[in-house]
N, C-alpha and C positions, 0 to 999 in steps of 0.2 A: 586596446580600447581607450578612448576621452575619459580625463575625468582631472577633480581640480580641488582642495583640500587645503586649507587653512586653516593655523592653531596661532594662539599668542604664549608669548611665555616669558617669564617677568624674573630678573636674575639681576640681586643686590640691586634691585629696586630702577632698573633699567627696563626696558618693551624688547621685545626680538619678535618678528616673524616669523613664523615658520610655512613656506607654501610646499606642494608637493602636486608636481602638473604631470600627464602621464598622456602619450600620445598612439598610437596601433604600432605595433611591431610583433616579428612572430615572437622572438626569445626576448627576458626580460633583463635590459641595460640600464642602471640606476647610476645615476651624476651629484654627486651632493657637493652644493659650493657652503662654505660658512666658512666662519673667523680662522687665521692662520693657525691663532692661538691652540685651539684642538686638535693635531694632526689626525687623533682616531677617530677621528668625528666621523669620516665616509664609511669605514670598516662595522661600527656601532652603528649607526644608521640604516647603512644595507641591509645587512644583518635581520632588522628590524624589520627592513620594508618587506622582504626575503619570506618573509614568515604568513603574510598577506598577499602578494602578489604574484605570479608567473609571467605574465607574459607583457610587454608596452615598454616605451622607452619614458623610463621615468628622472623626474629633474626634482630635486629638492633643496631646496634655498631658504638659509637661513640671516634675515636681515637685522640690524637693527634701526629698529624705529627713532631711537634717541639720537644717532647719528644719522639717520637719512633726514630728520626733520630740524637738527640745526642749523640757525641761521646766526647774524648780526646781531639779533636782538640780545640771544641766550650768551653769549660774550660776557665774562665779569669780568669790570672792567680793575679792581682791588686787586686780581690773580694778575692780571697781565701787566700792570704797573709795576706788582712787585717781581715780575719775571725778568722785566727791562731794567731795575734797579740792580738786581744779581748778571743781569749780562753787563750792563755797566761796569760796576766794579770787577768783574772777573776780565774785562776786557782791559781796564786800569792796568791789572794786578801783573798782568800777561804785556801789557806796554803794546796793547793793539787800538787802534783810532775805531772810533766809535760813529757812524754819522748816520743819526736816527732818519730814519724817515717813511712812507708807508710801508715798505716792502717787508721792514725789519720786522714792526708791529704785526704785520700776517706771517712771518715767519715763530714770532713768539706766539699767536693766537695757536698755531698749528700745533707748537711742542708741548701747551696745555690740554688743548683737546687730546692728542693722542696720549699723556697721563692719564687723562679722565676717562681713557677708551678701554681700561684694561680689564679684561675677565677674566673671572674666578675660575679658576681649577676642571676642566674639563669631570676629572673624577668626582668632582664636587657634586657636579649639576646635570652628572647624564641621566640619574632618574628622572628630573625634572624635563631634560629634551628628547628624553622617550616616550613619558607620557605625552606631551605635545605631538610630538609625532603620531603618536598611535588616533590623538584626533585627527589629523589630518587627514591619516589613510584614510580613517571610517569615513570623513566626508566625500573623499575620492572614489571606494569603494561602491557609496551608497549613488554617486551619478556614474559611476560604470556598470552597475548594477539595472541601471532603467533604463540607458544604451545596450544592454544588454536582453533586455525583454522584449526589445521595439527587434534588434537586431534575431531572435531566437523567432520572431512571428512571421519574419520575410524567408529566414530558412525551412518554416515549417509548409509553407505557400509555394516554394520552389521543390521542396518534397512531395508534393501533391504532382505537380506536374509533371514528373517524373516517374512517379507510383503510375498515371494515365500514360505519359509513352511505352513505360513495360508493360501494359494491359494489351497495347498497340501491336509491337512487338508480337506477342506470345498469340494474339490473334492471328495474326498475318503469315504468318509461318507456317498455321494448323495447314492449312491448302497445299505448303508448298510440293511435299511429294509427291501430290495426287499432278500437281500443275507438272512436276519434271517429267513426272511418266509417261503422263499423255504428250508433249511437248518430245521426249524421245521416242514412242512409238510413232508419232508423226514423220519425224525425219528420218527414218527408218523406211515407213513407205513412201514417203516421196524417193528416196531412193532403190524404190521395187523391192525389198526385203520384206514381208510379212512375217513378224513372228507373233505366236499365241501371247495372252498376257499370263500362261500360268506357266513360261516356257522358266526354265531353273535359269537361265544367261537375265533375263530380266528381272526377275522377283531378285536377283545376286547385285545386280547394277544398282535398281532402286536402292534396296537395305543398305548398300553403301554409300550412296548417299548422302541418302535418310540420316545416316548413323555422323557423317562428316558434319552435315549442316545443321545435326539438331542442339536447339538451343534453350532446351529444355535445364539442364543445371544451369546455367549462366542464370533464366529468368528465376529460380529456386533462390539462388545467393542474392541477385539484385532487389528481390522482398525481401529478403530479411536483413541485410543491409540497411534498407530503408524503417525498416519495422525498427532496428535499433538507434539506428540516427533519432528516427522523434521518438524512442522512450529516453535515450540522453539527453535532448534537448528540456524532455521534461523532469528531467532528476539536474543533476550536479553541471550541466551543460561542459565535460573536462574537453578543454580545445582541444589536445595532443591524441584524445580518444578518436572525435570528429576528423583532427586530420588522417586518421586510419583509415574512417570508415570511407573519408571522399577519395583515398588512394584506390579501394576496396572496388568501390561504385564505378570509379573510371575506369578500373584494370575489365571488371565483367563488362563495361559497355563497350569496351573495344572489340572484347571476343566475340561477342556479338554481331557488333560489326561486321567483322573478318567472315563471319560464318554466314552471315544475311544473305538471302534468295529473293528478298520483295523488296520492290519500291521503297513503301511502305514500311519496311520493318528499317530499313536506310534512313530513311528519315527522324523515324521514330529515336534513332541512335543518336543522328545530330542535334535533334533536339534537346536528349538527354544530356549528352556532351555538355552541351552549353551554360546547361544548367548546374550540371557540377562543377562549370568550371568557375561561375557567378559564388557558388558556394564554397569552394575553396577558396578564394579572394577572403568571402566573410568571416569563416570561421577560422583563420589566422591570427585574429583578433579579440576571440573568444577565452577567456580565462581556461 
């Protein structure tokens, strides 16, 4: 599932960003870029997000604001005067030629910035960029949360229609025996054989049938399949549960299938299919 989450966080009196973007994926992959300085920064972080999320390809990036927003202006120019005065003389002192010119001066602006860029002690400050994290999720959380309500109302809408193809189904079938019997005592006498309907070789053929093609458990499982899909959708909505139950739902509509005698009940299957397969797609991306 989408969703987008941003905290600020303020360290020896510096800005840092913190974003955390999270895009559909079945299992959940977390990416966290931030300063070199931290190496356990991804492991603490994960960790973190670990405890909130399952499922989406999640990216977490931490900026600073104080270095993405310097420019020319923010330059002192007292620091970088007395930078080129100590390169100066250490260049004297070394007996190396010295010949100033723009390139140097951005070379020294460079080795004060990166002085001035340095941060505190990862151990220092992890409480500080846990709690910012923990905002972040929540605001990620809370718009995955209303993609998530919009997404739970189109699966319960494709549950309806599929509750009506097994109604479909389980009608269409009632006939079928009656429709095989008569359809083999027909070609029976068109091939001059008259046999009674209460003869033991017929009532033995029908029963089995009857007994091959009925699809009476199948439609048993596929309501209650269904019955529990929308009481999960209205409890905890767990994805990995939904992906059960659409495994669940397509394994009965096949047998079904397989075992169909009408038109009618054929179709009823493909349309079901369709449908599960529409919702398998969605609930991939369900927490």
């Amino acid at each position: 599932m989408t969703g987008f989450g941003r905290a600020e966080l303020k360290l020896d009196g510096k800005s840092y960003a913190i974003e955390i973007a999270s895009v559909n994926q079945k299992n959940l992959q977390i990416s966290v870029y931030g300063p070199e300085e931290w190496p356990t920064l991804e492991t603490v972080v994960s960790n973190a997000i670990r405890q909130h999320l399952h499922r989406g390809k999640v990216t977490v990036r931490i900026n600073s604001a104080d270095f993405s927003n310097r420019s020319a202006t923010n330059w002192d120019e007292n620091n970088l005067r007395s930078l080129f005065e100590e390169f100066q003389a250490l260049a004297k002192k070394l007996n190396v030629p010295v010949t100033p010119d723009a390139h140097l001066l951005l070379s020294l602006s460079n080795v004060r910035s990166n002085n001035r860029s340095s941060l505190p002690s990862f151990d220092v400050c992890e409480k500080k960029v846990l709690s910012a994290i923990e905002i972040a999720v929540k605001q990620l959380m809370k718009m995955r949360e209303v993609e998530g309500q919009i997404l739970a109302k189109d699966l319960k809408a494709r549950l309806i229609k599929i509750n009506q193809s097994v109604d479909v189904m389980q009608e269409s079938e009632k006939e079928a025996p009656k429709r095989h019997r008569d359809l083999m005592l027909k070609r029976l006498k068109d091939m001059g054989l008259e046999l009674d309907l209460a003869d033991e070789r017929v009532l033995k053929e029908i029963a089995i049938w009857a007994d091959r093609c009925d699809i009476t458990e199948e439609i048993v499982r596929l309501k209650s399949h269904i019955q529990q899909f929308q009481q999960d959708l209205e409890g905890d909505k767990n994805g990995r549960k939904l992906d059960f139950l659409v495994q669940e739902l397509l394994r009965e509509a096949n047998t079904v299938g397989s075992k169909a005698s009408e038109i009618a009940t054929t179709r009823a299957v493909l349309e079901v299919k369709t449908e599960i397969e529409r919702i398998r797609e969605q609930v991939q991306n369900l927490e």
